[in-house]
N, C-alpha and C positions, 0 to 999 in steps of 0.2 A: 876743895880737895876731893878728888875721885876716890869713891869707893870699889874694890875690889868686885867685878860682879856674884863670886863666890860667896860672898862675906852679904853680898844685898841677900843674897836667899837664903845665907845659913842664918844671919841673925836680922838683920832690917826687916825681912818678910814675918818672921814670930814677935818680934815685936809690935810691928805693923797689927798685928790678930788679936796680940794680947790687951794693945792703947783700945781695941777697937771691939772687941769681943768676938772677934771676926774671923771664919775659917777658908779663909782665901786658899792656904797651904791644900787643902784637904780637898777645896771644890778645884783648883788646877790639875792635880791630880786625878782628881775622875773625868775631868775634860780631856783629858789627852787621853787616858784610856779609852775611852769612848768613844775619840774621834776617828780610828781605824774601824769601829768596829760593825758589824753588818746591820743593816736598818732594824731585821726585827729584834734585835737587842735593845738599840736605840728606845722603839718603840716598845718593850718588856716594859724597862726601866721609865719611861713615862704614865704608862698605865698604874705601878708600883705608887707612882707619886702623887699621880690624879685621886686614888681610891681614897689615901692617908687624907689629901688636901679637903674632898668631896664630904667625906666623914666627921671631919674638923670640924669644916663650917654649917653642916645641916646640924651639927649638934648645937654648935654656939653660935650662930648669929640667924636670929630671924628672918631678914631677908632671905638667906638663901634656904634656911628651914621649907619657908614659902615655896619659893619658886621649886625647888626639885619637887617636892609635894605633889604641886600644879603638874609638873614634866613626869612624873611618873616614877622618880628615882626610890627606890624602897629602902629607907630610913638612911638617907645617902648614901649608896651603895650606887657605883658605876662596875659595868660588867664589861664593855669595852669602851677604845678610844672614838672608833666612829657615834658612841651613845652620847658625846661631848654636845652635838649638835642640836643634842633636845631640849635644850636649856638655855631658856632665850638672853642673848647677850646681854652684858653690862655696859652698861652705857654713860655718858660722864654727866646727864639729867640726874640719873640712877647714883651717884657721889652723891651730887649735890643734894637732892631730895631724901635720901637714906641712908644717910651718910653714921646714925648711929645702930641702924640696924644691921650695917657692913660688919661694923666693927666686932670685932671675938670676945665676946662674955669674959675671955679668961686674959684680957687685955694687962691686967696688972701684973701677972706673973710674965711678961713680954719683955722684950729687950727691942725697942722701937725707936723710930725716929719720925715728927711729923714732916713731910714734904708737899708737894704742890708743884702743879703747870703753871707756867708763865699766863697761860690765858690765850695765846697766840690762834686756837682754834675757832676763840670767840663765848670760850667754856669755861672758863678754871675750874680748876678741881684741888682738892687736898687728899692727899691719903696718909696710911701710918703705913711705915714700911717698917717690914721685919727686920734687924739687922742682918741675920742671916739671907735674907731678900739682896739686900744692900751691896752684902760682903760676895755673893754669887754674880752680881755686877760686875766688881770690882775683877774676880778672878778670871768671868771669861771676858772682859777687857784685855786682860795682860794675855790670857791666852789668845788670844785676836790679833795680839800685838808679837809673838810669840810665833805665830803662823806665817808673817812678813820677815822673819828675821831679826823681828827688835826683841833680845832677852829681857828679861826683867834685870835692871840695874844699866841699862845702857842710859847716855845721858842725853838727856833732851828737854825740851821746852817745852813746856802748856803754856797756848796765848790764851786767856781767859779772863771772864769776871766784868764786870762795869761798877762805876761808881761807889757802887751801893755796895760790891760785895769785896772792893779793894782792902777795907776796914780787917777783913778777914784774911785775908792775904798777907797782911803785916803780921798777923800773931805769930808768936814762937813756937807756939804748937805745929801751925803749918810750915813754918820756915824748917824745922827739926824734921818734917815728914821729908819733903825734898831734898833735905840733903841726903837724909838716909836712904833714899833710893835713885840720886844721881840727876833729880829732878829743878827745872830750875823753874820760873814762873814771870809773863811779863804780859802786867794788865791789858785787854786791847783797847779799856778806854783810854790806854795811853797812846796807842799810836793813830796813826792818820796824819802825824809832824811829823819834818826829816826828822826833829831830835829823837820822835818816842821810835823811828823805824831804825836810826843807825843806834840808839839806847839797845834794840834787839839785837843787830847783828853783832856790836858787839859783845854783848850777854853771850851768844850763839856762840862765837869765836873764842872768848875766854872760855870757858867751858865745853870749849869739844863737843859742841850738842850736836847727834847724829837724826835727832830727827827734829819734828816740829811738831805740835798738839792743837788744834783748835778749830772755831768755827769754821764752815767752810767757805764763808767770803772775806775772813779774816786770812785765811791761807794765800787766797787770792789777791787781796788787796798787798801784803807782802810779797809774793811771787812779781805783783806788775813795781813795786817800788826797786827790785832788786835788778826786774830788767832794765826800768828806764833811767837806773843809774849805773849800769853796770857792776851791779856791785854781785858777787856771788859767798853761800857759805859754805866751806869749802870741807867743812865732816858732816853738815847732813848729806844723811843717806835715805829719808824716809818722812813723809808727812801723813798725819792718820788727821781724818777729817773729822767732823759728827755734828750734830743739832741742828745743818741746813741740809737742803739737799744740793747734792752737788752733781753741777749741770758740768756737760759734756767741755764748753768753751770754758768752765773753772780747771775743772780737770788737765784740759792740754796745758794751760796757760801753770799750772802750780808742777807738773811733770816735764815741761821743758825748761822751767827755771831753780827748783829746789830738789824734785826726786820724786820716783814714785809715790804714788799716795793712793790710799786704802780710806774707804770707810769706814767708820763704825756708827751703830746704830741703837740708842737705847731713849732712855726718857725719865722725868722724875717718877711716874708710878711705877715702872717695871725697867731698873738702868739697865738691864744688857740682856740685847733682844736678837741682834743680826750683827753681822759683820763680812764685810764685803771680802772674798779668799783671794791669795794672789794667787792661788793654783788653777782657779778658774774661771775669776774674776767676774762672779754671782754672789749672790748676799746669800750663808749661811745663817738659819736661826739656831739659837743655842740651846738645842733639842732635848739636852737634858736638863735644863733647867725651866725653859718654855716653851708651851706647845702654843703652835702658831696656826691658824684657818681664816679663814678669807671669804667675804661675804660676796654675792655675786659681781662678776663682773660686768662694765658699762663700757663700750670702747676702748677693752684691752686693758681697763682699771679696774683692781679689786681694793676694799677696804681691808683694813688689818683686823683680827678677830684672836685676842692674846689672854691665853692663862700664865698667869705667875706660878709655878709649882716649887716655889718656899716663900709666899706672901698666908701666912699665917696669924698674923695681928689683926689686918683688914684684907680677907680673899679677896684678890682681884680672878674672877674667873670668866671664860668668856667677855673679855674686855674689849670695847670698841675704842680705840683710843683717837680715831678718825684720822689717823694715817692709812695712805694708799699707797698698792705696790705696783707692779708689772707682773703680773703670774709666769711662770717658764720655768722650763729644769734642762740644763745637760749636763752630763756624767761630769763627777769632777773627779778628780785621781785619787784622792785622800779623801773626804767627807761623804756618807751615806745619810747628812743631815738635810731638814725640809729646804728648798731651796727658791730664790725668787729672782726675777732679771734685774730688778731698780728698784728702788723707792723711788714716788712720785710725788710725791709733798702730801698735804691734807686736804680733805673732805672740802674746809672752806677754800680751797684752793682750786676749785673745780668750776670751771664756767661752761654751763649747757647754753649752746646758742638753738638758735630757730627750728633746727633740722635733727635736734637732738644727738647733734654730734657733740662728743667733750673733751674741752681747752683743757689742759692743766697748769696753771700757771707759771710753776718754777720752771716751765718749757714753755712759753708764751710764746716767742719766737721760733720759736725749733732749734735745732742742732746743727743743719743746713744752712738757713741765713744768717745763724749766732758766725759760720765760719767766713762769711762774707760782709762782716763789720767788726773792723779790728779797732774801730775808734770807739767801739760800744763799751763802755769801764762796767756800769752798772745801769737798771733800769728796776720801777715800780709801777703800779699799773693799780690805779684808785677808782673803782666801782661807786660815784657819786650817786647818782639815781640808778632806776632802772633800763637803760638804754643808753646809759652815758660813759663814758670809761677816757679815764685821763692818762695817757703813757705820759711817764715823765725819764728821761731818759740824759746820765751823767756820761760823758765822752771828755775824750783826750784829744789832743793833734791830729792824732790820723783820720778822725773821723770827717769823712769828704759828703759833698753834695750828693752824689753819688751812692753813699750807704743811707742819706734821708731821704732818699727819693725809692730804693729798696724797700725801705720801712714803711713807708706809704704808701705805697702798691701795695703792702701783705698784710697791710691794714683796710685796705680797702676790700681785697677779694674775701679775708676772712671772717673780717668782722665789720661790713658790710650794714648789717643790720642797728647797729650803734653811731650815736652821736661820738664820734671821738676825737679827742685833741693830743698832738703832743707838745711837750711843754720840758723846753731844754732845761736843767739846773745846774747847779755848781757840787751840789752835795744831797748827797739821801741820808737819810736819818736812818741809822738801828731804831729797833725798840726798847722797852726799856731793860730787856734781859740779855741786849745786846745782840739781838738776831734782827734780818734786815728781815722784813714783810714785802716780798713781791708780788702780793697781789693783796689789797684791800677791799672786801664788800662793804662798804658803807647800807648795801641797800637790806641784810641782813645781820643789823642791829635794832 
């Protein structure tokens, strides 16, 4: 049964806050006000949060006691935003190795939750997230979502979770969250079979779902099942992407088959960081809850460099989280917030060849030749030694003599300098947090 979208925000959203201690209500609210409004307010009201955060933690947690010390900050005290940069990033060594001096002395009087990276960097990491950290996530999600046209209580799917975290999807507690916001939920370790992809469409179909929620080769991998069966969903309107990056050839293929589709961009240490506008179609950061800086650039690639400003139980300050962007701004009509062209995947993602030009993996191919291989489904690309590199590359019907013989010439002039093989299969494996890895260094473990 459909809820009312009135009724999702006058009562499912406050109870949503209250199961959760969570002021979602409160942080929508200053999101939209703030998203009209002129940068240096923007930037007022960052500075405002920096000082409170800066002061926090030089009081209660050692490590950053330390380091401002060292940088010059007089007994935590920031005077402005450009002074952010004298204090040398946090790094995810810096978790791992200080990981109790992170933490807020005043820990016990905290409303926290502990979470953790997949690993997929080649780092793990753990942190304690604030709830109100959490809950500031959550609100500029929906406002992200909000910006495309999907209100809060429209119904739609999250394709999500793997094996491990199905167990959790069953509870009544989750199942009561979903309904109460119109929400429906369909494992992806279930599909990849006709049964678990017609299991979605018709989940999708009975419930009216106007959009669709999930990884972004999960989107993909549905978008090419509904072409090559002709099957279409005929009330979504809108697919919101996130946790991969999403390549140009995902994009066309999940926008000529299900709807437009929009980014979003967060993570376990800090959930909601960017999100891609449909008004100008550039990734806004979500300026009044993080301030975002970017470490130099290397062939048009800059690393990400992120304050959490409500991560109070463990400051994440200057955080290198080894994701990479595309630096770039053009005006966009509504948002005066910090803005960037792409995400580019991660740091481990990065192949310097000979001439110290740089590969980024989740673009391995480019964008140009991805549109001149329509047989291409999926591909990975495993760094066995140092000079060796194995493409392994999953195709369909279409894929002709003719697009391996492409592949082989742009294998040859670019990466020239490497022993490399390709090696057809039938299937690529996610990992185990259910994201596919398109590029593997073996030779940086």
């Amino acid at each position: 049964m459909k809820i009312p979208k009135p009724i999702v925000k006058a009562i499912s959203l406050p109870l949503f806050d209250l199961a959760h201690s969570f002021h979602v209500r409160t942080q929508m609210r200053e999101l939209r006000r703030l998203a009209p409004a002129p940068e240096e307010t923007v930037r007022a009201v960052q500075l405002q949060r920096l000082r409170v955060l800066f002061r926090h933690a030089w009081e209660n947690t050692p490590f950053y006691r330390r380091r401002m010390d060292e940088a010059g900050f007089d007994r935590g005290h920031i005077e402005r935003l450009e002074d952010l940069k004298n204090l040398p990033p946090l790094t995810r060594s810096d978790l791992q190795e200080s990981f109790e001096e992170i933490v807020s002395k005043d820990i016990a009087g905290r409303r926290y939750k502990r979470t953790g990276s997949s690993g997929s960097t080649g780092t793990p990491v753990q942190v304690l997230a604030d709830y109100d950290a959490t809950s500031a996530g959550a609100a500029a999600q929906w406002f992200a979502w909000e910006q495309a046209g999907c209100d809060l209580g429209t119904p739609g799917l999250k394709l999500w979770g793997n094996p491990r975290s199905d167990k959790e999807f069953r509870r009544p507690k989750t199942r009561i969250k979903n309904a109460l916001f119109n929400s429906g939920l369909v494992s992806q370790s279930q599909l990849g079979t006709p049964q678990g992809y017609d299991n979605l469409i018709q989940t999708a179909r009975r419930m009216r779902a106007e959009y669709l929620y999930g990884y972004s080769n999960i989107l993909y991998d549905v978008a090419l099942y509904l072409e090559s069966h002709g099957q279409k969903l005929e009330h979504v309107r809108f697919a919101f992407s996130t946790a991969e990056n999403l390549q140009p050839y995902m994009r066309d293929k999940i926008e000529q088959t299900i709807g437009p589709v929009y980014d979003w961009y967060g993570s376990c240490e800090i959930p909601g960081v960017a999100f891609e506008c449909p008004h100008c179609r550039q990734y806004h950061v979500v300026d009044p809850f993080v301030i975002a800086e970017t470490g130099p650039e290397n062939d048009g690639y800059a690393s990400l460099i992120l304050t959490n400003l409500n991560s109070f139980a463990m400051p994440l300050i200057r955080y290198e989280n080894q994701d990479m962007i595309r630096p770039g701004y053009a005006p966009c009509p509504v948002f005066n917030w910090t803005t960037f062209k792409e995400l580019s995947g991660r740091v481990s993602d990065i192949l310097v060849l000979d001439d110290q030009t740089v590969t980024m993996m989740p673009s391995f191919f480019g964008s140009k030749l991805l549109q001149d291989l329509p047989g291409l489904v999926r591909f990975q690309v495993i760094r066995s030694e140092e000079k060796k590199l194995d493409v392994y590359l999953m195709i369909n019907s279409r894929f002709s003599q003719e697009q391996e013989t492409l592949i082989r010439d742009y294998m040859s002039r670019k990466f020239g300098q490497f022993n490399w093989n390709i090696r057809f299969v039938d299937e690529i494996q996610p990992s185990a947090s259910g994201k596919y890895r398109i590029f593997i260094d073996k030779t940086k473990r």
